[in-house]
Biopython code that builds the backbone (N, CA, C, O; Angstrom):
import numpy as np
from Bio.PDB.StructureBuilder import StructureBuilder

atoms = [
    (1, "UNK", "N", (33.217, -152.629, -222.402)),
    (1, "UNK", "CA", (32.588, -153.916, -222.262)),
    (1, "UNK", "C", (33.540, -154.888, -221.564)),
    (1, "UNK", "O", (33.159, -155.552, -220.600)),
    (2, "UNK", "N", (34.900, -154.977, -222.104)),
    (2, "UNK", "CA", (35.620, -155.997, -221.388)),
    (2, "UNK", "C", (36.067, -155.328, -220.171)),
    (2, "UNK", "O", (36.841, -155.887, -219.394)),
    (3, "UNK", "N", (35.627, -154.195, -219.979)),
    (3, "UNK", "CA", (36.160, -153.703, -218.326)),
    (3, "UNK", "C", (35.163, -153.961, -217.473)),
    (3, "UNK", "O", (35.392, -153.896, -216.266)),
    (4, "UNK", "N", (34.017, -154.264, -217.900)),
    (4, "UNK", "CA", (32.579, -154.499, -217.263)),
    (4, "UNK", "C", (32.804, -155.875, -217.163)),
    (4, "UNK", "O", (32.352, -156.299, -216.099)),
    (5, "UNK", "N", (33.341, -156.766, -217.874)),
    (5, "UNK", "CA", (33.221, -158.360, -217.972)),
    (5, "UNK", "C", (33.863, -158.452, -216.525)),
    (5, "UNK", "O", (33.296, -158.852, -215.508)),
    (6, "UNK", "N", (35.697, -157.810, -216.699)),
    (6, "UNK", "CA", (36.872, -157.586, -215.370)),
    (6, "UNK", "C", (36.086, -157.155, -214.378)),
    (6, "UNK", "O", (36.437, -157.746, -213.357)),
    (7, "UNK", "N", (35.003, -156.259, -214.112)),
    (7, "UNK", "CA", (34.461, -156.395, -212.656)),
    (7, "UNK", "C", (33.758, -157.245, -212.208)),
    (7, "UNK", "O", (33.840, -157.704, -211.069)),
    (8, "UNK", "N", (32.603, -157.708, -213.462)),
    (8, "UNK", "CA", (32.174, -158.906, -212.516)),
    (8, "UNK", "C", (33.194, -160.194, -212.149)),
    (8, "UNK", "O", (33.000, -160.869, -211.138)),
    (9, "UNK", "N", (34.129, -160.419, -212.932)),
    (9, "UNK", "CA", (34.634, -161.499, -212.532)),
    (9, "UNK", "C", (35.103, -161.299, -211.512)),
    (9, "UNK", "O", (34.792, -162.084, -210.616)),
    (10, "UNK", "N", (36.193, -160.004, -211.138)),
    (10, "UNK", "CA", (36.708, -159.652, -209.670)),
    (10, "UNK", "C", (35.435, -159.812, -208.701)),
    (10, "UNK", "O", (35.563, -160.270, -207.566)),
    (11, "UNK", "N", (34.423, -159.477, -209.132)),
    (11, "UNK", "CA", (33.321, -159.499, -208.228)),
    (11, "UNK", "C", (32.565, -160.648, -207.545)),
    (11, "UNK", "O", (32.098, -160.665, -206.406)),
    (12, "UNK", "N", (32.543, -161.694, -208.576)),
    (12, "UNK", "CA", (32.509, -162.973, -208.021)),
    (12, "UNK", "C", (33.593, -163.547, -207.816)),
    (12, "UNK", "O", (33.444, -164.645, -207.278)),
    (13, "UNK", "N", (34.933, -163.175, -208.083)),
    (13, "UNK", "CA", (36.059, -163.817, -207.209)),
    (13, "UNK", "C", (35.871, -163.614, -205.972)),
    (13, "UNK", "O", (36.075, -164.478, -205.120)),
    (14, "UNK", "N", (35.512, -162.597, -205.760)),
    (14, "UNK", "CA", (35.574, -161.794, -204.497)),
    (14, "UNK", "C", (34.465, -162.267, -203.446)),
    (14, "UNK", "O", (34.581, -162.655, -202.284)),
    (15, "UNK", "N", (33.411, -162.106, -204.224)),
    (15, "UNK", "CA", (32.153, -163.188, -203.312)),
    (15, "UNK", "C", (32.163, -164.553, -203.318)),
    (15, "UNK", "O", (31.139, -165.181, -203.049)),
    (16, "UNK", "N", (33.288, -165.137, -203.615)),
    (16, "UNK", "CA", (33.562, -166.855, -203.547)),
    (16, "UNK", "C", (34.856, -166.596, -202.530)),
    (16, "UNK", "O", (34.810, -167.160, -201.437)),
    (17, "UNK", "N", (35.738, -165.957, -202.773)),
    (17, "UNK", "CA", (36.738, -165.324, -201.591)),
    (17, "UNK", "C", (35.986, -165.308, -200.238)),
    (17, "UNK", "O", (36.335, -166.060, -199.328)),
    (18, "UNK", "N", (34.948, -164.442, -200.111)),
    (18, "UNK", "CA", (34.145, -163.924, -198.478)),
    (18, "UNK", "C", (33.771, -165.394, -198.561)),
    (18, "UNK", "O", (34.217, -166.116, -197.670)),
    (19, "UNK", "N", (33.094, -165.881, -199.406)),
    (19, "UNK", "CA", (31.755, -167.250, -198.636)),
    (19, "UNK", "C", (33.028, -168.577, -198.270)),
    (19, "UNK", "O", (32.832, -169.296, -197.290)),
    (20, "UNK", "N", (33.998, -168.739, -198.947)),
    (20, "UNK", "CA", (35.247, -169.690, -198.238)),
    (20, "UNK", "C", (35.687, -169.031, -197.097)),
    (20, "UNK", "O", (35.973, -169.856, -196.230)),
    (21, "UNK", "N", (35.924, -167.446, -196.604)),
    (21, "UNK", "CA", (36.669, -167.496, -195.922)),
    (21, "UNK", "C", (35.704, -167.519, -194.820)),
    (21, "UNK", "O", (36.126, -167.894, -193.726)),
    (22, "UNK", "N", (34.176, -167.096, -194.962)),
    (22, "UNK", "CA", (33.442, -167.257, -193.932)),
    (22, "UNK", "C", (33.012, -168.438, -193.434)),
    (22, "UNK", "O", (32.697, -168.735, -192.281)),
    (23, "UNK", "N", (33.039, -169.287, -194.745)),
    (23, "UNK", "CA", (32.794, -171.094, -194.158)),
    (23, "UNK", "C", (33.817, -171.495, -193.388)),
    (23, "UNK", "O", (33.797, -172.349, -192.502)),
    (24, "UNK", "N", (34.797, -170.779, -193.803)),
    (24, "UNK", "CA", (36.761, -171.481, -192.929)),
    (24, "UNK", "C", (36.230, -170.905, -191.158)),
    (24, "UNK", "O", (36.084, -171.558, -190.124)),
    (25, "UNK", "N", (36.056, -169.407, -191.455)),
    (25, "UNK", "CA", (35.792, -169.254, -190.000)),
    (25, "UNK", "C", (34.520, -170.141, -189.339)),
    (25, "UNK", "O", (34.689, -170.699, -188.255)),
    (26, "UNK", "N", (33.669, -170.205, -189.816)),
    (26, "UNK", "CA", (32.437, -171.436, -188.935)),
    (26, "UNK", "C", (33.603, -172.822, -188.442)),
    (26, "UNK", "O", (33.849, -173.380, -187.373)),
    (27, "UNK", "N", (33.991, -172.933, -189.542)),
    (27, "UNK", "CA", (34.338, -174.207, -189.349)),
    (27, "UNK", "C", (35.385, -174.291, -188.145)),
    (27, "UNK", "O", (35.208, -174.851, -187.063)),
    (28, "UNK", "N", (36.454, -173.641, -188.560)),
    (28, "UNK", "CA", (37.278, -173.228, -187.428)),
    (28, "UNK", "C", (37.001, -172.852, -185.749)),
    (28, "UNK", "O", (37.597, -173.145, -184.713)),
    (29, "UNK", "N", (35.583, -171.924, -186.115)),
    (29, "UNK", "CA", (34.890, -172.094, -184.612)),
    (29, "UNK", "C", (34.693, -173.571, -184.068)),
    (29, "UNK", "O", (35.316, -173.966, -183.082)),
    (30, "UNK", "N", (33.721, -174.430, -184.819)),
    (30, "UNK", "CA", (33.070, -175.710, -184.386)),
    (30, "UNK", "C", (34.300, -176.696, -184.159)),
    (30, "UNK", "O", (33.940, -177.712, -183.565)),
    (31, "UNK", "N", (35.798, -176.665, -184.505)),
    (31, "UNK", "CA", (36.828, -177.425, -184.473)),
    (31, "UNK", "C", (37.142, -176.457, -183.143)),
    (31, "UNK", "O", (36.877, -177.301, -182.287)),
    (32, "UNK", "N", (37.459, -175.473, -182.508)),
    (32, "UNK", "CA", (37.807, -174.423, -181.403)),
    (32, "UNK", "C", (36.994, -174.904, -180.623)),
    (32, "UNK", "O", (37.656, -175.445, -179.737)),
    (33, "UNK", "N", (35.857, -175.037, -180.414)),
    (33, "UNK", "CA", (34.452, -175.642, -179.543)),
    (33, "UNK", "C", (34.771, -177.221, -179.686)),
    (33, "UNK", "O", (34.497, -177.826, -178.650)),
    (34, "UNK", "N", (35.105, -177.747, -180.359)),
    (34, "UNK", "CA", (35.250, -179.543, -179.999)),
    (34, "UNK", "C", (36.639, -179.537, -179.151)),
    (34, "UNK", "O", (36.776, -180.254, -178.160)),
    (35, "UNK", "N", (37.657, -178.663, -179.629)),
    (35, "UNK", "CA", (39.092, -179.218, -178.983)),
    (35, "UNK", "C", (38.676, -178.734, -177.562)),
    (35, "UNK", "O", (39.082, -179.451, -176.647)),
    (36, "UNK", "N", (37.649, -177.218, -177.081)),
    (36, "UNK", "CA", (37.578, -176.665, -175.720)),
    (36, "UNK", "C", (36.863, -178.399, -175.322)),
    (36, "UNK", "O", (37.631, -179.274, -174.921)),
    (37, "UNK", "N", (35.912, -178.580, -175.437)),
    (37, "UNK", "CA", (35.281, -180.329, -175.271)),
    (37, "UNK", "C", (36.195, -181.436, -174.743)),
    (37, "UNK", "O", (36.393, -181.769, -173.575)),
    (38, "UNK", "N", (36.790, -182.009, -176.064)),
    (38, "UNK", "CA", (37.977, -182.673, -175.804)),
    (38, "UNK", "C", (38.927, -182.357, -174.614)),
    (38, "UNK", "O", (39.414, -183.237, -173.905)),
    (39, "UNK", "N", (39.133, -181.115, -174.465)),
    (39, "UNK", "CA", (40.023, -180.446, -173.332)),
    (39, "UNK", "C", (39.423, -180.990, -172.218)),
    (39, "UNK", "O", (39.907, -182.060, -171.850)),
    (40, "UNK", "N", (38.439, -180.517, -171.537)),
    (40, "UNK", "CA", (37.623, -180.742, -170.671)),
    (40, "UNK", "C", (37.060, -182.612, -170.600)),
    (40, "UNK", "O", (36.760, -183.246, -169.588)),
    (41, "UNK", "N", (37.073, -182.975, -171.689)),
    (41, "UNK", "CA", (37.030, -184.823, -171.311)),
    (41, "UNK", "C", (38.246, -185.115, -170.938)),
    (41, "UNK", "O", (38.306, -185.795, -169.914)),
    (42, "UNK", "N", (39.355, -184.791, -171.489)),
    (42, "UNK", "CA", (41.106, -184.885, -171.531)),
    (42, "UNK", "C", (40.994, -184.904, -169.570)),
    (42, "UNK", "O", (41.064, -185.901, -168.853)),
    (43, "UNK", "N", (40.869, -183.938, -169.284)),
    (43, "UNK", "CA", (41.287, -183.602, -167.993)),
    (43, "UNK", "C", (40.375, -184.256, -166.911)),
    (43, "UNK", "O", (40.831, -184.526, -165.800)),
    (44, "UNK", "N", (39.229, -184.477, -167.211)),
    (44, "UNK", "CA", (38.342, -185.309, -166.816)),
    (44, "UNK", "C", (38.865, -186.937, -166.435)),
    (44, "UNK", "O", (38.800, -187.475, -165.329)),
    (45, "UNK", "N", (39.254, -187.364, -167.372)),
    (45, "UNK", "CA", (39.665, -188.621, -167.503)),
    (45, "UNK", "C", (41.400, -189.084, -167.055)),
    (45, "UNK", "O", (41.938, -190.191, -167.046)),
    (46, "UNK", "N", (41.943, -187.693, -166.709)),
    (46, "UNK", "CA", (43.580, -187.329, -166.232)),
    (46, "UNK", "C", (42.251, -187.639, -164.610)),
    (46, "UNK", "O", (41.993, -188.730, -164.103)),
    (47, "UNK", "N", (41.935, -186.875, -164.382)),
    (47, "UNK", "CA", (41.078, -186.788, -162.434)),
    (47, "UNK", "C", (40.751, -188.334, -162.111)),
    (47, "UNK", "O", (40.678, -188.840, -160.991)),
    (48, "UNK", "N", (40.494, -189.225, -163.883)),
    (48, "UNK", "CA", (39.552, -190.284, -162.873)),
    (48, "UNK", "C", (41.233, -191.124, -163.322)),
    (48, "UNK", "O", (41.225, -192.047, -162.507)),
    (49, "UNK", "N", (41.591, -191.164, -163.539)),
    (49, "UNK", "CA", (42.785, -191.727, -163.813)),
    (49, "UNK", "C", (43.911, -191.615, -162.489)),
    (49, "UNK", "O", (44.556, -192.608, -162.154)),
    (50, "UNK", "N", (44.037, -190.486, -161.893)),
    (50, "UNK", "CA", (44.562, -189.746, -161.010)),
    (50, "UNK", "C", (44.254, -190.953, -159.426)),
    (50, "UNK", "O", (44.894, -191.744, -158.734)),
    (51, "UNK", "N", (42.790, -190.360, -159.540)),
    (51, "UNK", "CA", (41.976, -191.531, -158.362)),
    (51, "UNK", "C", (42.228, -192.990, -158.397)),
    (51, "UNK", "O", (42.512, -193.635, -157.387)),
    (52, "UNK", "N", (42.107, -193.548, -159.711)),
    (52, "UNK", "CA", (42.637, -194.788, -159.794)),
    (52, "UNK", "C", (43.573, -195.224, -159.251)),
    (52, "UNK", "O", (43.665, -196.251, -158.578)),
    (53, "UNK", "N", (44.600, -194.198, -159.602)),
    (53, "UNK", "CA", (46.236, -195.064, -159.165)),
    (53, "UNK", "C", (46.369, -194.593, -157.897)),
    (53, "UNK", "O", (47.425, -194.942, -157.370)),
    (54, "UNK", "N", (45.377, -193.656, -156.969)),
    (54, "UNK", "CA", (45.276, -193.688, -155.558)),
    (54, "UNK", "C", (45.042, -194.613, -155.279)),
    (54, "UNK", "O", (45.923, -195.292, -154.751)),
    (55, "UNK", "N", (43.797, -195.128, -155.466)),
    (55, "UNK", "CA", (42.930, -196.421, -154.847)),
    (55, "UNK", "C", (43.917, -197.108, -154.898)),
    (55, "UNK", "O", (44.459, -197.330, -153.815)),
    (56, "UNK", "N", (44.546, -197.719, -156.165)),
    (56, "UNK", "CA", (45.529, -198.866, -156.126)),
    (56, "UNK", "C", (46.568, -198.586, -155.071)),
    (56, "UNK", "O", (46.882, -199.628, -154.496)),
    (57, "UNK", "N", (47.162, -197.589, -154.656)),
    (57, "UNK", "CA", (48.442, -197.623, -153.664)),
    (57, "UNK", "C", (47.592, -197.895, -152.530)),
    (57, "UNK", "O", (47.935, -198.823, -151.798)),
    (58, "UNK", "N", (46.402, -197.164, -152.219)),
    (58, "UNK", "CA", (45.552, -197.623, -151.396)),
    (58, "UNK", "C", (45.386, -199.190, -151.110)),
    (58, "UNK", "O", (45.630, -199.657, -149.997)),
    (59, "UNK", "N", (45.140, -199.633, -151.724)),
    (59, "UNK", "CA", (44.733, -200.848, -152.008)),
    (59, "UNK", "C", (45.851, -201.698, -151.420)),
    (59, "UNK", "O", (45.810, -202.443, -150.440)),
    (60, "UNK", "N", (46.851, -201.418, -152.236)),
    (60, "UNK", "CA", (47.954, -202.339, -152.102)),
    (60, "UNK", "C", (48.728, -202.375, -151.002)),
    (60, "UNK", "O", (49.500, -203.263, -150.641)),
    (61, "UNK", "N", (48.372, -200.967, -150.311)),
    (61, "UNK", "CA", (48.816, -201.123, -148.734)),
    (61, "UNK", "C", (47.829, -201.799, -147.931)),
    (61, "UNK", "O", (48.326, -202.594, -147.133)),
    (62, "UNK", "N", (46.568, -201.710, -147.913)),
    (62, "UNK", "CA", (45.642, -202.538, -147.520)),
    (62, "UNK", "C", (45.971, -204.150, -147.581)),
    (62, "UNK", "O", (45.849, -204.867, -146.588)),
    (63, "UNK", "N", (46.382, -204.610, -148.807)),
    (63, "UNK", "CA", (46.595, -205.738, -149.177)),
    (63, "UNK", "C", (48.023, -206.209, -148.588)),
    (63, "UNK", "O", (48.020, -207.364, -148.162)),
    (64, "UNK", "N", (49.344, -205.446, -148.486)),
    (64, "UNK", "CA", (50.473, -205.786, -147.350)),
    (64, "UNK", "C", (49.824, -205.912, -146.038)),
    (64, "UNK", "O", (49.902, -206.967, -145.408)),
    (65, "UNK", "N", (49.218, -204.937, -145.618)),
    (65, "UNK", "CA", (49.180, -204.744, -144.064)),
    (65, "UNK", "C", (47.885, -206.335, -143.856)),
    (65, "UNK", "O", (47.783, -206.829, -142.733)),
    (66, "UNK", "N", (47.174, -206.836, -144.862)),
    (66, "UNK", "CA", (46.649, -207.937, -144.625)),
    (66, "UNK", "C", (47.283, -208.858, -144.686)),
    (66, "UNK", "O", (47.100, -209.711, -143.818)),
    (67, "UNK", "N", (48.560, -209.154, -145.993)),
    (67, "UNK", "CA", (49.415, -210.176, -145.451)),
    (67, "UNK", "C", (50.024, -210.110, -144.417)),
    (67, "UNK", "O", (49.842, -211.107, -143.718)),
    (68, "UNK", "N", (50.988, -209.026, -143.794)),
    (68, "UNK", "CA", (51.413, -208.776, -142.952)),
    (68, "UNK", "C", (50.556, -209.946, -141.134)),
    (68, "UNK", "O", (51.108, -210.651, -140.290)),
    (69, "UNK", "N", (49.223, -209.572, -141.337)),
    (69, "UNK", "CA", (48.418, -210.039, -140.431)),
    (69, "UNK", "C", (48.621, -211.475, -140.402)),
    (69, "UNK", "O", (49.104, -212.174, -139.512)),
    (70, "UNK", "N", (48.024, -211.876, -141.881)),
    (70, "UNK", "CA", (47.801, -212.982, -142.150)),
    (70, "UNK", "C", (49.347, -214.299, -142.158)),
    (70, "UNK", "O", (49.086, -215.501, -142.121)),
    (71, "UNK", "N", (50.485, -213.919, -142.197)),
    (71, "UNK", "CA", (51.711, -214.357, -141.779)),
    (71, "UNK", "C", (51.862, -214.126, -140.280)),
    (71, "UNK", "O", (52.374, -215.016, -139.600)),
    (72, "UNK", "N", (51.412, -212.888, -139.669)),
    (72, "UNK", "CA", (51.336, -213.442, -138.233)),
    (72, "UNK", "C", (50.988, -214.555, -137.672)),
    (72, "UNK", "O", (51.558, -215.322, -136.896)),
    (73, "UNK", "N", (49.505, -214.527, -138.402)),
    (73, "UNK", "CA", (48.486, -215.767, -137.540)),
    (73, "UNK", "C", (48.902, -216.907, -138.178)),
    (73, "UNK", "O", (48.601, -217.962, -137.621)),
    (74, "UNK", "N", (49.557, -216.968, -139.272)),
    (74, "UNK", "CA", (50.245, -218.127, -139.631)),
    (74, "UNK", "C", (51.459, -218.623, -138.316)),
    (74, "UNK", "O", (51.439, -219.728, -137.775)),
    (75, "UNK", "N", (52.377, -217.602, -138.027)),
    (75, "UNK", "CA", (53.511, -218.241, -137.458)),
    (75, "UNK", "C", (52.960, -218.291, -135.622)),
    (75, "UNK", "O", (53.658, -218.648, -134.673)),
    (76, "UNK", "N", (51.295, -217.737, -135.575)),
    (76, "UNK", "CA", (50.922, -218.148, -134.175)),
    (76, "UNK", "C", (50.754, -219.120, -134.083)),
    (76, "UNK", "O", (51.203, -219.761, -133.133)),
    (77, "UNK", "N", (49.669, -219.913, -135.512)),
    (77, "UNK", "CA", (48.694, -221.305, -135.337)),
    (77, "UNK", "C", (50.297, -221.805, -135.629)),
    (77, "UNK", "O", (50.262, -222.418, -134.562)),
    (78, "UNK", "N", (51.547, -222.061, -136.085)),
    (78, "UNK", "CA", (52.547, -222.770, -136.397)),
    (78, "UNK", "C", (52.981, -223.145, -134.760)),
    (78, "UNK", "O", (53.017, -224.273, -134.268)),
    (79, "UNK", "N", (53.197, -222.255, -134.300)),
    (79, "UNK", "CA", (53.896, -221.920, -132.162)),
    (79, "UNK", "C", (52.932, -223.035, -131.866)),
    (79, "UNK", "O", (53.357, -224.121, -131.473)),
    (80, "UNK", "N", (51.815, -222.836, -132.017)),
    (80, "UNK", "CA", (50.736, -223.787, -131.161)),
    (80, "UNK", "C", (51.218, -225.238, -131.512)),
    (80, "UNK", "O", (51.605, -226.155, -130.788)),
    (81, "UNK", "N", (51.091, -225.151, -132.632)),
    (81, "UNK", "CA", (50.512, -226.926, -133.497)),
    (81, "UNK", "C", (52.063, -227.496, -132.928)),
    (81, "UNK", "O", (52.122, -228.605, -132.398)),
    (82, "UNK", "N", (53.335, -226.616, -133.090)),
    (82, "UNK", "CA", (54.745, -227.336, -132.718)),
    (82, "UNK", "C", (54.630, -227.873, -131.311)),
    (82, "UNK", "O", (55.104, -228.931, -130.895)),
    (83, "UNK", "N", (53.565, -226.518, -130.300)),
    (83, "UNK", "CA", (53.791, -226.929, -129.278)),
    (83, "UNK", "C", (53.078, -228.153, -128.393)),
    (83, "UNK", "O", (53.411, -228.895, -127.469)),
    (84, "UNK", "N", (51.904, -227.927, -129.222)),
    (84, "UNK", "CA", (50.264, -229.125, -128.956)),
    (84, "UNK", "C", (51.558, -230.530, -129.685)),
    (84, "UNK", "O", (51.218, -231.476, -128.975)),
    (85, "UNK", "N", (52.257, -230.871, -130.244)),
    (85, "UNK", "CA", (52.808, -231.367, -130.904)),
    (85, "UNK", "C", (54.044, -231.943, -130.142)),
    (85, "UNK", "O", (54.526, -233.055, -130.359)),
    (86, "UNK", "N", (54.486, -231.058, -129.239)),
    (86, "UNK", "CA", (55.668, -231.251, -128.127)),
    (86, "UNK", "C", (54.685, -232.142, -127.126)),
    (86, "UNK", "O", (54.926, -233.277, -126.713)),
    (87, "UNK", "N", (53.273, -231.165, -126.787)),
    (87, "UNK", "CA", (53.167, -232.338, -124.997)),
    (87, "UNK", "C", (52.190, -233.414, -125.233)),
    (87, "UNK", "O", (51.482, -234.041, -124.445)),
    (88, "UNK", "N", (52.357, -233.489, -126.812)),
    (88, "UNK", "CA", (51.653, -235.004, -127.419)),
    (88, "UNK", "C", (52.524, -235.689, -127.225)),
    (88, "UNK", "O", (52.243, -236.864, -126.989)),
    (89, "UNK", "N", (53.221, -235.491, -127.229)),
    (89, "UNK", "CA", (54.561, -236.429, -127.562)),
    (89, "UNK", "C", (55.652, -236.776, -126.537)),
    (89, "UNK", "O", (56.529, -237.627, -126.688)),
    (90, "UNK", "N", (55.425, -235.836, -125.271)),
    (90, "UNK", "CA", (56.266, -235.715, -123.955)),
    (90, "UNK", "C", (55.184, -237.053, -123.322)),
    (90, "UNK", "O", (55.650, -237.273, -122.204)),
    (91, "UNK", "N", (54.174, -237.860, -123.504)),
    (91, "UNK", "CA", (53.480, -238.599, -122.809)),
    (91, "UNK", "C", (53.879, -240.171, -122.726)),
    (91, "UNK", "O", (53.981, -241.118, -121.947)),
    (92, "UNK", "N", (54.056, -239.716, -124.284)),
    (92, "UNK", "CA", (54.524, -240.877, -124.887)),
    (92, "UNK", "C", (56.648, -241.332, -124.296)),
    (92, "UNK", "O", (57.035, -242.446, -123.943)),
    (93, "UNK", "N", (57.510, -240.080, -124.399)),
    (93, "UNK", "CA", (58.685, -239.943, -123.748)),
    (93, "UNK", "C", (58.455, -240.515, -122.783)),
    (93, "UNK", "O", (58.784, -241.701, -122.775)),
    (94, "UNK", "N", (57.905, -240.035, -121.753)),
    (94, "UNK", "CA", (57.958, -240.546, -119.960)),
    (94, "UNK", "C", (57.320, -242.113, -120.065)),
    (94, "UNK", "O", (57.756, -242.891, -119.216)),
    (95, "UNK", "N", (56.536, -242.537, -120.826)),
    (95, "UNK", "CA", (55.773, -244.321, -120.461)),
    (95, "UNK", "C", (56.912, -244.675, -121.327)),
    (95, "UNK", "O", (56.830, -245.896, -121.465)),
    (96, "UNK", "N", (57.971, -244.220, -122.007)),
    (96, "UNK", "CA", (58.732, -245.428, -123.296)),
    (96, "UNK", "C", (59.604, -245.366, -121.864)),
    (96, "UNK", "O", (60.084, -246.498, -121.905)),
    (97, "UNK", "N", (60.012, -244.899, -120.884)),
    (97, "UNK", "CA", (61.087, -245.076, -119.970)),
    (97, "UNK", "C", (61.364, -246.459, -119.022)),
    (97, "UNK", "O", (60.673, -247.472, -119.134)),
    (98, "UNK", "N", (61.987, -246.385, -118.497)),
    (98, "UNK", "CA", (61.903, -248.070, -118.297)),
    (98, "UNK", "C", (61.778, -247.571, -116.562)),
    (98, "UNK", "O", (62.359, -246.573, -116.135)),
    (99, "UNK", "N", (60.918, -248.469, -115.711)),
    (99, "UNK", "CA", (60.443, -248.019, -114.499)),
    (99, "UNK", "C", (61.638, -248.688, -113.486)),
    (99, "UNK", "O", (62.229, -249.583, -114.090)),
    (100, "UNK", "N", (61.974, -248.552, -112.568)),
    (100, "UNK", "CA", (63.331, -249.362, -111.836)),
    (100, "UNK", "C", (62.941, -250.146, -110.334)),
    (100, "UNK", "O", (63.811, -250.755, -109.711)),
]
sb = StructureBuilder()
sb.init_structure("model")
sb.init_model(0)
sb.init_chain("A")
sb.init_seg("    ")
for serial, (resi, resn, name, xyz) in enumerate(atoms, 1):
    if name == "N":
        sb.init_residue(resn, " ", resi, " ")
    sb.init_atom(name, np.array(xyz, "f"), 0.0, 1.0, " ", f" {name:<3s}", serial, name[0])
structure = sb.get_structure()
């Protein structure tokens, strides 16, 4: 009788043993299947991340080579205005002269 009691108990140790270790494996799959997921967003978001900091060097050379321009046409309209500024002012030189 008490050797009959010792098998069932081994016996439902044993079938609470399989149904944990078979829930561990499900579970373990569906955590294996989220990290493959995660993996694949991970690297996803490394590509758009990647592009980003292209665009920006992009960008930011875009944005020199426009100052670059834009300090040109600064020190052209500057040449002019000094010089529109010189034969304004050469008119006025020659009449302040005294005639003989």
């Amino acid at each position: 009788m008490e050797k009959s009691m010792n098998i069932k108990c081994q016996s439902s140790q044993k079938a609470k043993s399989e149904e944990t270790l078979n829930r561990l494996r499900v579970e373990n799959a569906i955590l294996r299947e989220r990290m493959e997921m995660l993996t694949v967003e991970f690297r996803t978001k490394e590509e758009e991340c990647n592009m980003l900091i292209a665009e920006g060097f992009i960008l930011k050379y875009d944005l020199n080579q426009l100052y670059d321009k834009l300090f040109n046409i600064n020190q052209e309209n500057q040449a002019e205005s000094d010089q529109a500024d010189a034969e304004s002012n050469q008119p006025e030189a020659e009449s302040s002269r005294p005639e003989n």
